[in-house]
C-alpha positions in Angstrom: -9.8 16.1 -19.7 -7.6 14.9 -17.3 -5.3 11.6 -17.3 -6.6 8.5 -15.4 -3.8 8.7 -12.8 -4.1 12.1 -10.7 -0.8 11.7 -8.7 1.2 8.9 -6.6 2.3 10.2 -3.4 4.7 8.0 -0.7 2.7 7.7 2.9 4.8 5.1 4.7 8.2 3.8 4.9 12.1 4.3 4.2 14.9 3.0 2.2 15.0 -0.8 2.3 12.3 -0.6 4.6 9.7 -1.0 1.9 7.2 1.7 1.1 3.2 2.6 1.1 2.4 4.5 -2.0 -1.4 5.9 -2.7 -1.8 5.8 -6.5 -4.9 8.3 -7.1 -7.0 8.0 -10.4 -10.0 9.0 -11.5 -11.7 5.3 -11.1 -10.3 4.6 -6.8 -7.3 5.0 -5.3 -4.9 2.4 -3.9 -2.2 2.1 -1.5 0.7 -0.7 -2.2 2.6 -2.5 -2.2 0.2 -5.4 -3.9 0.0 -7.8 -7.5 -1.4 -6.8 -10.8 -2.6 -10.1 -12.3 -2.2 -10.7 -16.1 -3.8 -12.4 -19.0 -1.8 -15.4 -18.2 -3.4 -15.3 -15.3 -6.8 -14.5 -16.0 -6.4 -17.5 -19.1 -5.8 -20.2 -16.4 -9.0 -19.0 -14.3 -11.0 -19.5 -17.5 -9.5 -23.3 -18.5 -11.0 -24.0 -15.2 -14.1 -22.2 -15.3 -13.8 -20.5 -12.1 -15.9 -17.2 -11.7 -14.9 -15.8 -8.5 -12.9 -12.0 -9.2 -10.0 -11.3 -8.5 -10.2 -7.5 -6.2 -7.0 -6.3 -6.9 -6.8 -2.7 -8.7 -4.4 -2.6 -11.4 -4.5 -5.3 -14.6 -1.8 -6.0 -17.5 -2.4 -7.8 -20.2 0.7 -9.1 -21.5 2.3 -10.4 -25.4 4.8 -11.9 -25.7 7.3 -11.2 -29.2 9.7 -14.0 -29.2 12.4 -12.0 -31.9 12.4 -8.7 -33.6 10.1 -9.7 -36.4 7.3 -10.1 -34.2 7.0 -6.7 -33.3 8.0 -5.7 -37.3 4.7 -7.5 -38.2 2.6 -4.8 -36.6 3.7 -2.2 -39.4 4.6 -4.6 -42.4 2.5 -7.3 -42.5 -1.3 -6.0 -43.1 -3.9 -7.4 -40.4 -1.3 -8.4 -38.1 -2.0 -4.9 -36.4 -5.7 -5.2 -36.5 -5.7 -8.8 -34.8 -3.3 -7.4 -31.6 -6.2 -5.4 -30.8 -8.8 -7.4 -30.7 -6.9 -9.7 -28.4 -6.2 -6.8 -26.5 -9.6 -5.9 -26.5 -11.0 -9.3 -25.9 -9.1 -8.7 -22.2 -9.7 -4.9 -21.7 -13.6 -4.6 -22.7 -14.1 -7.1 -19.4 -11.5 -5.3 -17.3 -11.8 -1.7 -17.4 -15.6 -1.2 -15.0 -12.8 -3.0 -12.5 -9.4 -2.3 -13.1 -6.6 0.2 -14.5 -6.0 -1.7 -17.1 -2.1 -1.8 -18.9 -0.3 -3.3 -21.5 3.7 -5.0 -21.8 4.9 -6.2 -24.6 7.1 -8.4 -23.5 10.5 -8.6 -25.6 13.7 -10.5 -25.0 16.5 -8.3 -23.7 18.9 -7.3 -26.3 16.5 -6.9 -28.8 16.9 -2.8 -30.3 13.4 -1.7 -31.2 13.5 1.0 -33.7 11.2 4.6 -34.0 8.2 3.1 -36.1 8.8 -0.3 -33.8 7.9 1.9 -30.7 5.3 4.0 -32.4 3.3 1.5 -33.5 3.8 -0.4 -30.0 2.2 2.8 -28.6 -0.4 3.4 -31.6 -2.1 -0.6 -30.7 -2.2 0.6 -27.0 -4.0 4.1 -28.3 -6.0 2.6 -30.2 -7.2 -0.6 -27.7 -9.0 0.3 -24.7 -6.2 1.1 -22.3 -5.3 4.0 -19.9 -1.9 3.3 -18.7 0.4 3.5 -21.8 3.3 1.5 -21.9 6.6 3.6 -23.9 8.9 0.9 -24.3 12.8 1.6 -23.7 14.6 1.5 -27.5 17.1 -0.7 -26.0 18.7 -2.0 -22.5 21.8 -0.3 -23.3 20.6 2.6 -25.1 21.8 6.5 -23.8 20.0 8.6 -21.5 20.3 11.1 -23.7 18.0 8.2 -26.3 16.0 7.5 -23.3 14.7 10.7 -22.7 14.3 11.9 -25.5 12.3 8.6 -26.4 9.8 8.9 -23.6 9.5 12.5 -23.4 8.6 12.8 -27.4 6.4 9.6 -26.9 4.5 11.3 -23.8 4.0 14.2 -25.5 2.0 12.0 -28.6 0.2 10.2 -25.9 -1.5 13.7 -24.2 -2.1 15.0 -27.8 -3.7 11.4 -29.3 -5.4 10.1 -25.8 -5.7 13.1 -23.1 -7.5 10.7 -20.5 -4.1 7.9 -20.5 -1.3 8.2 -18.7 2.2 7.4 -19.8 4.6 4.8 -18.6 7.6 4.7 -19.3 10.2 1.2 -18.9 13.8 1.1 -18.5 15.2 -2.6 -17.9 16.7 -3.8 -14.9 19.5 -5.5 -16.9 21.5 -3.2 -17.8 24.9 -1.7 -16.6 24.6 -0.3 -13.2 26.1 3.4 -14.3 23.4 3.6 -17.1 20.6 2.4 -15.0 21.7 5.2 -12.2 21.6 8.2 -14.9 18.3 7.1 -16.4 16.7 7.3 -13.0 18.4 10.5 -12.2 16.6 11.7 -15.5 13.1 10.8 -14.2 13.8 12.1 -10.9 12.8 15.4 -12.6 9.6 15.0 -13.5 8.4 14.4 -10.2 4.6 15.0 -9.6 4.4 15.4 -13.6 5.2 11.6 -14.2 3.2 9.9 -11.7 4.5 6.3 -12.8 7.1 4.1 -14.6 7.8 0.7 -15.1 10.8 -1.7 -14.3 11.7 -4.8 -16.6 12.7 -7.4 -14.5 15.9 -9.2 -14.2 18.0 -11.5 -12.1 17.5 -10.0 -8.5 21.1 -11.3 -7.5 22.9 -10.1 -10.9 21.3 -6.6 -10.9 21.2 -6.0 -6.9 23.2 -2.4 -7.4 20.5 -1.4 -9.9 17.8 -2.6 -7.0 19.9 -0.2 -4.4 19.5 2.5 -6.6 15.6 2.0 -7.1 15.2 1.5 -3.5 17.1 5.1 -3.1 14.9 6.5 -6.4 12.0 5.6 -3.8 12.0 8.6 -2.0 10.7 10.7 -5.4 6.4 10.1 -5.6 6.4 7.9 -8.2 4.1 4.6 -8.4 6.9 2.2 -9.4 5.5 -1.4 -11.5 7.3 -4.2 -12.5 6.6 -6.1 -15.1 7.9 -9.8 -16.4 8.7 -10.7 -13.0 10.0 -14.3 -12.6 8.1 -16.1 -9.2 11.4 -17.6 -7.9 15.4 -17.9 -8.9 16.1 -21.0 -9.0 13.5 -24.2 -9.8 15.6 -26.6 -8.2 15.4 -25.2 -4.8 12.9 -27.3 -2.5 11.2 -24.7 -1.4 12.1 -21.8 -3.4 10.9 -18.3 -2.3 8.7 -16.2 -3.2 11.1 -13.2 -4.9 8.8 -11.0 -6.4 7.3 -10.1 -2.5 11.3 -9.3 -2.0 10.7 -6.4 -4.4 8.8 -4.1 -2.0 12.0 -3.6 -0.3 13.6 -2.1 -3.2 11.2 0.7 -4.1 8.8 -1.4 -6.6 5.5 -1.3 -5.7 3.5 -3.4 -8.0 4.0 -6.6 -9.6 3.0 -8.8 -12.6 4.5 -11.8 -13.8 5.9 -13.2 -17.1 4.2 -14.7 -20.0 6.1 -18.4 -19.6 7.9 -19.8 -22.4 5.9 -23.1 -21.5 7.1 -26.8 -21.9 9.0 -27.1 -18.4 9.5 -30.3 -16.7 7.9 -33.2 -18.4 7.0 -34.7 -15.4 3.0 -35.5 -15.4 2.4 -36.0 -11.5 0.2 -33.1 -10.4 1.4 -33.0 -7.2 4.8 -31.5 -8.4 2.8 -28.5 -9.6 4.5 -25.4 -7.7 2.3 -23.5 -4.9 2.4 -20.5 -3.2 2.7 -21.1 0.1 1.6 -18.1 2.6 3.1 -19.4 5.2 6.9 -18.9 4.6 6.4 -17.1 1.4 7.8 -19.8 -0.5 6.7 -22.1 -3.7 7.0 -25.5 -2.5 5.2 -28.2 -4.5 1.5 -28.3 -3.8 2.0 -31.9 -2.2 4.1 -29.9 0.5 1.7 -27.9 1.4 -1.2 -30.1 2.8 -1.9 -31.1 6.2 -1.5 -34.6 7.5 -5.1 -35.5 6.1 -4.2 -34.0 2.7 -6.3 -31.3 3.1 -4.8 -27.6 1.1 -3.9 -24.9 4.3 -5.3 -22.0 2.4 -8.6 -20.3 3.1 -8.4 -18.4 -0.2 -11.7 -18.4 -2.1 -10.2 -21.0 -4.8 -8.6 -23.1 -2.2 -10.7 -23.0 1.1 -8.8 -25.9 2.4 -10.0 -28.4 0.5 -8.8 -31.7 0.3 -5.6 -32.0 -2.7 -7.2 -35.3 -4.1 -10.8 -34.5 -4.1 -9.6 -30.5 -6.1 -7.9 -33.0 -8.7 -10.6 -35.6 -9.0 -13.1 -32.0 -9.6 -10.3 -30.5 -12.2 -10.1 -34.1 -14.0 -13.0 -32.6 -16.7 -10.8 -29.9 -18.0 -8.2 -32.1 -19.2 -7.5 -33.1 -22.7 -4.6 -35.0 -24.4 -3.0 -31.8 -24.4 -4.0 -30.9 -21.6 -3.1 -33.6 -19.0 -4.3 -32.9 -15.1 -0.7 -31.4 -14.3 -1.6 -28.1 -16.5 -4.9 -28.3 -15.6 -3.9 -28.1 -11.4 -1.1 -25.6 -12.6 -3.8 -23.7 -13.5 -5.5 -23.8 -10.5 -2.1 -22.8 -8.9 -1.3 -20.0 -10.5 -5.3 -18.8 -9.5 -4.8 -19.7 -5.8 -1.4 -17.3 -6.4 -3.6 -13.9 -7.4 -5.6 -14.9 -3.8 -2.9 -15.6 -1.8 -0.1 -13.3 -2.9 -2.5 -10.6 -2.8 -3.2 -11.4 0.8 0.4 -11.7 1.6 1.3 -8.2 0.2 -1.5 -6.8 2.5 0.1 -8.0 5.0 3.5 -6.8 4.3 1.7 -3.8 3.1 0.8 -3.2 7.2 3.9 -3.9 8.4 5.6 -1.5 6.7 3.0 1.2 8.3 4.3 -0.2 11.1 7.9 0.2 10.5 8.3 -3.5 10.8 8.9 -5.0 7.1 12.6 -5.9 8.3 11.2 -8.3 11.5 8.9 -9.6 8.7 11.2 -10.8 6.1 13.0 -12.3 8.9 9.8 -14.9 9.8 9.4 -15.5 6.6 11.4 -18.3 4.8 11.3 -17.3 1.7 12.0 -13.7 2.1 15.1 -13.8 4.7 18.1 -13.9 1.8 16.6 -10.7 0.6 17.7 -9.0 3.8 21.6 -8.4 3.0 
């Protein structure tokens, strides 16, 4: 039997210049760039009971382990193990028919995760219905001498245990720019045999030399993904923009964001809820982005330009006293986002066929600090 990803092969593009990558498995084939919603996500379509499917080909269902002992509950606390599946599961048994369906555990940085930590990380994706396995880094500043030998034991036990998955393993992008350079040097030699591995994100302006040296990795047939991807850099901005479209440029071809730590601003006026504006590739707040009649400029299927009041007024029955409209319409948000982000990366996706991603970046508000 062989593994649900055949091979990833580059079609399009250069160095900075964004790339087209055709991912081949044995359910379709898909070219990139483009978003991988997650269970965040797919939660906020269900608070607002809204059926229509999100199209795009790759799923991850993310958990989030706030400290060390999280992930030490899996193998020393009986039951814990059992119940991460079935919330796994509770994702995946919907998904699969549709998706290639992964898993990220999604652990602070800093945090060293021991042998039987990663094993058992890799045993609940074995044993959930997965196909892309997930072989978490030991540590952002561990060896590549550790790193390899890490993935490269734990992709062996992954062909033995579960022939059909295939293996991804992580590095972070926060970690010192030397170490970052040698680990993808490693991977760069298993070409064609390793047909993906995953990014942790981190602060786009802070790690930029690790992002040089992904967008130079690009070259090698690998289908890059990023996981825990923040939407923008800084909150306070007006109209801050869209970063994790910025991230084509650099070699990553996929994207999925981060569990949110929740709370945020206290402020209860819905109309503050952030948006994801096509337009200029920004995340303005939703009020900014109506029309002089209040009317939503978005023709995705949540959104088809419907007026901002009368979406409220319809959301009003899925609030709660914990749940007050704001949440609600941030839900609706972040299910407008899958649509329109989506849309956007085809976009971008066709320009870089073109050999145009540079003139497009430049149009778009949100994306033109990303072209230093």
């Amino acid at each position: 039997m062989s593994e649900i990803i055949k091979k990833a092969r580059v079609k399009h593009g250069g160095r900075l210049q964004g790339r087209v990558v055709k991912v081949s498995s044995k359910k379709k084939s898909f070219e990139t760039p483009t978003k991988a919603p997650t269970s965040t996500e797919i939660n906020g379509k269900r608070n607002i009971s809204f059926d229509g499917p999100f199209m795009n080909p790759v799923f991850e269902i993310a958990q989030r382990y706030l400290k060390i002992e999280n992930v030490h509950s899996l193998h020393r606390k009986n039951g814990v193990f059992s119940r991460k599946i079935s919330e796994i599961n509770a994702y995946a048994d919907s998904l699969v028919d549709r998706y290639l369906v992964k898993y990220f555990p999604q652990i602070p940085n800093g945090i060293e995760l021991s042998d039987r930590d990663i094993r058992t990380l890799i045993d609940l994706q074995l044993e959930s219905n997965i196909n892309l396995i997930t072989i978490p880094e030991p540590s952002n500043d561990c060896s590549p001498e550790i790193f390899q030998k890490n993935f490269t034991d734990y992709w062996e036990y992954i062909a033995e245990v579960k022939p059909t998955a295939t293996a991804m393993p992580y590095l972070s992008l926060k970690q010192d720019h030397e170490l970052f350079d040698n680990k993808l040097n490693i991977l760069k030699e298993y070409e064609h045999s390793l047909h993906t591995i995953g990014i942790k994100f981190a602060s786009m302006r802070e790690y930029r030399p690790n992002l040089m040296s992904l967008a130079e990795f690009s070259e090698y047939d690998f289908w890059v993904h990023c996981s825990a991807g923040r939407r923008v850099s800084n909150w306070r901005e007006v109209s801050p923009g869209g970063q994790l479209h910025a991230l084509q440029r650099y070699g990553v071809y996929t994207v999925s964001i981060e569990i949110p730590m929740g709370g945020g601003a206290s402020d209860k006026d819905y109309t503050t809820t952030r948006y994801f504006n096509r337009t200029g590739v920004t995340i303005p707040q939703i009020i900014k982005s109506v029309d002089s009649e209040g009317n939503l400029q978005c023709g995705c299927p949540i959104c088809s330009g419907q007026n901002l009041e009368d979406v409220a007024g319809n959301l009003n029955r899925f609030t709660s006293d914990k749940r007050p409209l704001r949440s609600v319409v941030s839900d609706f948000s972040k299910v407008h986002e899958v649509f329109a982000s989506t849309s956007e990366f085809d976009v971008s996706r066709q320009k870089i066929k073109e050999d145009s991603l540079k003139d497009y970046f430049n149009e778009k508000e949100g994306l033109k600090d990303h072209l230093d």
